[in-house]
Structures are given as C-alpha cells and as structure tokens.
C-alpha positions as CSV (number, residue, x, y, z in Angstrom):
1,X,7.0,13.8,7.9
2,X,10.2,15.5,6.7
3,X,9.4,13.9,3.2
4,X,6.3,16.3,2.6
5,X,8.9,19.3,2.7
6,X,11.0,17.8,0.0
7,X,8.3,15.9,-2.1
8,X,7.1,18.7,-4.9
9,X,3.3,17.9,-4.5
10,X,2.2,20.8,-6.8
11,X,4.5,19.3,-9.7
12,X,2.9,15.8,-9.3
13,X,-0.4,17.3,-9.4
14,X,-0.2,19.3,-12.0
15,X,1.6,16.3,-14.0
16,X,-1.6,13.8,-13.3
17,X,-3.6,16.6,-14.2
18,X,-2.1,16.8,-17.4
19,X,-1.6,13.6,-18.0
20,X,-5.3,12.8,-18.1
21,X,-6.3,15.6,-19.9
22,X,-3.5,14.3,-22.8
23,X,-4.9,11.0,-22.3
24,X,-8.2,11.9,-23.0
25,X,-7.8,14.3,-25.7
26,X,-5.2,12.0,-27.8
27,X,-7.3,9.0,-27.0
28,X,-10.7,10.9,-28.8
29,X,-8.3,11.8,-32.1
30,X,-7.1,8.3,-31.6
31,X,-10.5,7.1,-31.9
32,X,-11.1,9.2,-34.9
33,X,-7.9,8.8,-36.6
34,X,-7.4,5.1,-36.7
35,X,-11.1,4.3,-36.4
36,X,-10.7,2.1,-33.1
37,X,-13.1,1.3,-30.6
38,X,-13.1,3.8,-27.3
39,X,-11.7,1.4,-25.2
40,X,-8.8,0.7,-27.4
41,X,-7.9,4.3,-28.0
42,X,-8.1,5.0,-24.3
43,X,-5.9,2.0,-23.4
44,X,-3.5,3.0,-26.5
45,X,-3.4,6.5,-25.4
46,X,-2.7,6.0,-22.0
47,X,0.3,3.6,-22.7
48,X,1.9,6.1,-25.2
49,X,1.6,8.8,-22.8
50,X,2.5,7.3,-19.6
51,X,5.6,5.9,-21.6
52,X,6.1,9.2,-22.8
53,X,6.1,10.3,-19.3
54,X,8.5,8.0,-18.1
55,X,10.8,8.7,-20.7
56,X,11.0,12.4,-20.2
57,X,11.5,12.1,-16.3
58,X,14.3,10.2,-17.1
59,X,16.0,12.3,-19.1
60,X,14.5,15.0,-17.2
61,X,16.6,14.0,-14.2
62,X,19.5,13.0,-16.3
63,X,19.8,16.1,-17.9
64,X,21.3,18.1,-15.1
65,X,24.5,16.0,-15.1
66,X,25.3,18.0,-18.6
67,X,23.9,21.1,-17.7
68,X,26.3,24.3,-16.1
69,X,25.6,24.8,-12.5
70,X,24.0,28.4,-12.4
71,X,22.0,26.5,-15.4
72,X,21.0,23.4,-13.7
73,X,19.3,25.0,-10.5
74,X,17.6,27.9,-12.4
75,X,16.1,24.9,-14.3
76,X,15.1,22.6,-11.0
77,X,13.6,25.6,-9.0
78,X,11.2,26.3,-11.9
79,X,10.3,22.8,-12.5
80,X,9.8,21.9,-8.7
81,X,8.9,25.5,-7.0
82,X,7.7,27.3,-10.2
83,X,9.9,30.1,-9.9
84,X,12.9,31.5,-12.0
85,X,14.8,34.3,-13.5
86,X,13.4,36.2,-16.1
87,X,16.7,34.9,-18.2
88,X,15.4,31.4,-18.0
89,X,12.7,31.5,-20.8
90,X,15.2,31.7,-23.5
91,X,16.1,28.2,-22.3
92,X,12.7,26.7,-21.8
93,X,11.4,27.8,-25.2
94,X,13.7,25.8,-27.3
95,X,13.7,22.9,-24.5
96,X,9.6,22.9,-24.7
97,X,10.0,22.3,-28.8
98,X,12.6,19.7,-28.2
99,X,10.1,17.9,-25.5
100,X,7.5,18.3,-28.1
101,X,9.2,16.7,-30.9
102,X,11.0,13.9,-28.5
103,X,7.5,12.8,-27.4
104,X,6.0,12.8,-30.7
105,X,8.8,10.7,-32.2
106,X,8.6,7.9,-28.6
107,X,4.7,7.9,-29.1
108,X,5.3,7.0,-32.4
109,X,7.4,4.6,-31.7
110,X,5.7,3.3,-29.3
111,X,2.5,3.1,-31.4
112,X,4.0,1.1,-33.9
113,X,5.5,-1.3,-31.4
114,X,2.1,-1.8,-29.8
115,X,0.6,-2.5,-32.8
116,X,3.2,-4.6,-33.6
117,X,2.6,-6.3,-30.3
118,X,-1.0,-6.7,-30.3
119,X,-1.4,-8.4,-34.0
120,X,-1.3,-11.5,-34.9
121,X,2.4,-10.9,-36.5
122,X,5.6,-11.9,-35.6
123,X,8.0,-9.3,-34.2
124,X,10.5,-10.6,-35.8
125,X,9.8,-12.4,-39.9
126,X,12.0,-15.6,-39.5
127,X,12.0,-16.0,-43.4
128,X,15.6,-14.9,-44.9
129,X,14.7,-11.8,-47.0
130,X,17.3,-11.0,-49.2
131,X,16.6,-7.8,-51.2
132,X,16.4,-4.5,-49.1
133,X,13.0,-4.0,-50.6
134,X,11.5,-6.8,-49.3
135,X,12.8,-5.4,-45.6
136,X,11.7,-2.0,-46.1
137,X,7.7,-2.5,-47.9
138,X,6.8,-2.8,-44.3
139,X,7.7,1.3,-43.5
140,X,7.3,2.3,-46.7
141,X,3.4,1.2,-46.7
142,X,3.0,2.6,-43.5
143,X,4.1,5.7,-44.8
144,X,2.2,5.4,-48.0
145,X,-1.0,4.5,-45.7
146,X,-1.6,1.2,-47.5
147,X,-1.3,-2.2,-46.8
148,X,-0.4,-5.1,-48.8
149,X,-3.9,-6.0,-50.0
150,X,-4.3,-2.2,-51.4
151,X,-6.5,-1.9,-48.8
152,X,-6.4,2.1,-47.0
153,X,-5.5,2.0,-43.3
154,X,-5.4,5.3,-41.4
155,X,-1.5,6.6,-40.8
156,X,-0.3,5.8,-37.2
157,X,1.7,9.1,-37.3
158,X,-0.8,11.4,-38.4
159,X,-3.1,10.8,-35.6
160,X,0.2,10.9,-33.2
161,X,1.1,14.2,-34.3
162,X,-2.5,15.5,-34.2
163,X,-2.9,13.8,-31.0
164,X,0.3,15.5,-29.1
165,X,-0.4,18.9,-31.2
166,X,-4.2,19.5,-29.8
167,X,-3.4,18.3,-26.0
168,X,-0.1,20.2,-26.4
169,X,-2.4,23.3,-27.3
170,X,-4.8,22.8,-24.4
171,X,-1.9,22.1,-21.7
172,X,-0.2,25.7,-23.0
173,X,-3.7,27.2,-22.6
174,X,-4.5,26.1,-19.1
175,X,-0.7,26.7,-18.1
176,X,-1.1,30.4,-19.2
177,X,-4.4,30.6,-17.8
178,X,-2.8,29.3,-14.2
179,X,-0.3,31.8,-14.7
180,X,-2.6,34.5,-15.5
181,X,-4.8,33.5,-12.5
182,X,-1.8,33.5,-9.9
183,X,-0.3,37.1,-10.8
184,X,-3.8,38.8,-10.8
C-alpha cells in the first residue's frame, strides 16, 4: 500500500482525461481533413496520440538528467503535485511550445509511417533509382497535395497541425478553468 503514496494518481488522471479528449477531437478533424471513415480516424488518432504520449514521457523522464538541480525538482513537483514557484512559468512557457511543436512533428511522422504501413506499398522501393528526383517525388507530392495520377488527396500535415492546434486549445481551456476552479 506504500505504492499509492508515491504513485501520482491525479497526474494519470488528468493524462487519460486528456488523452481522450485529444483523441476525440483530432480524430473528428481527421475525419474531415483526409475524408476517412470514423473508425479509421479514431483508430489513426489514437495511435498518433498514444505514440505521442509515449514519446514525451520518455523524454519527459529523461530530461531531468540535463536539467540543474534547483531546476529539475521545481519541474517534478509541478508535474507530479501541481505546485511550484512563481519563477517556474518562465520555464514552462517556452517548454509547452517546444512539446507542441515536438508532437506535431512525431504525429506527423507517425501519420505518414502508418499510411505507409497500411497501403498496399512497399516500405522500402526495391528498384535502383538513380536521379534524386525520382527519390524525392514521393515528399514533394505530399507536400504539393497531389499524387501521381494528378489526382487531389487531402495534406496529411494540415489536418495534424489542425488536429494538435484545436485539442491543444481545448486542453489549455479546461486546464485554466481547473485552475480557476481550485483557487476560488
């Protein structure tokens, strides 16, 4: 029973809690975006995000190997006990548009492998391509938002940053509203 003292309950709540509400929200722009079924969007979503996830608790846990002492526990006792010097927003302000960024950039990633996964493609072209345009049509379509055939496919990285911006907005929202509600 001495693991309930040490476990940080309210952070894994509020993590699921937010995790769902990003899955939902980026799964409906998802939907709307790249014009897939609401199964699909829900089952991309939720990959992207719980790898997102994953990610940043690793580095999240990482991190404090690099970081000054005073530095490093001002940063835990937020995170796990919600409470911190005044000092310590000039640090998570700049940290929050890194995390941002960082999971915008592994969702995309992470979008384009799975799409990469789930076609009928090969990961890996096993015809010798010579010329570096030949190797880079691939990204270069994907950025123009066309395939080969001319035809107009939605841009993976649009509905990514749209995704992550509007659940972003929402988790900020009900985060200052939490905060609000425990101080009045």
């Amino acid at each position: 029973m001495d693991v309930l003292y040490v476990l940080p309950l309210k952070v894994i709540t509020t993590q699921a809690l937010f995790l769902v509400m990003a899955i939902a929200i980026e799964a409906f722009i998802i939907q709307q975006q790249m014009e897939f079924s609401p199964r699909k969007s829900i089952e991309y979503s939720a990959s992207l995000n719980l790898l997102s996830t994953v990610m940043g608790w690793l580095i999240f846990f990482t991190s404090p190997f690099f970081l000054p002492n005073g530095l490093k526990f001002q940063v835990l006792n937020y995170v796990a006990f919600g409470f911190g010097e005044a000092t310590l927003i000039t640090v998570l302000i700049p940290i929050g548009f890194l995390t941002f960024f960082g999971t915008i950039g592994i969702e995309w990633l992470g979008f384009s492998l799975l799409q990469r996964l789930l076609s009928e493609q090969p990961l890996l072209d096993t015809s010798v391509q010579t010329s570096r345009r030949t190797f880079f049509q691939p990204i270069v379509q994907m950025k123009q938002g066309s395939s080969s055939s001319g035809i107009s496919q939605p841009d993976s990285l649009n509905a990514v940053l749209l995704g992550n911006s509007v659940s972003y907005g929402v988790i900020v929202i009900v985060l200052i509203a939490l905060r609000v509600a425990s101080v009045v």
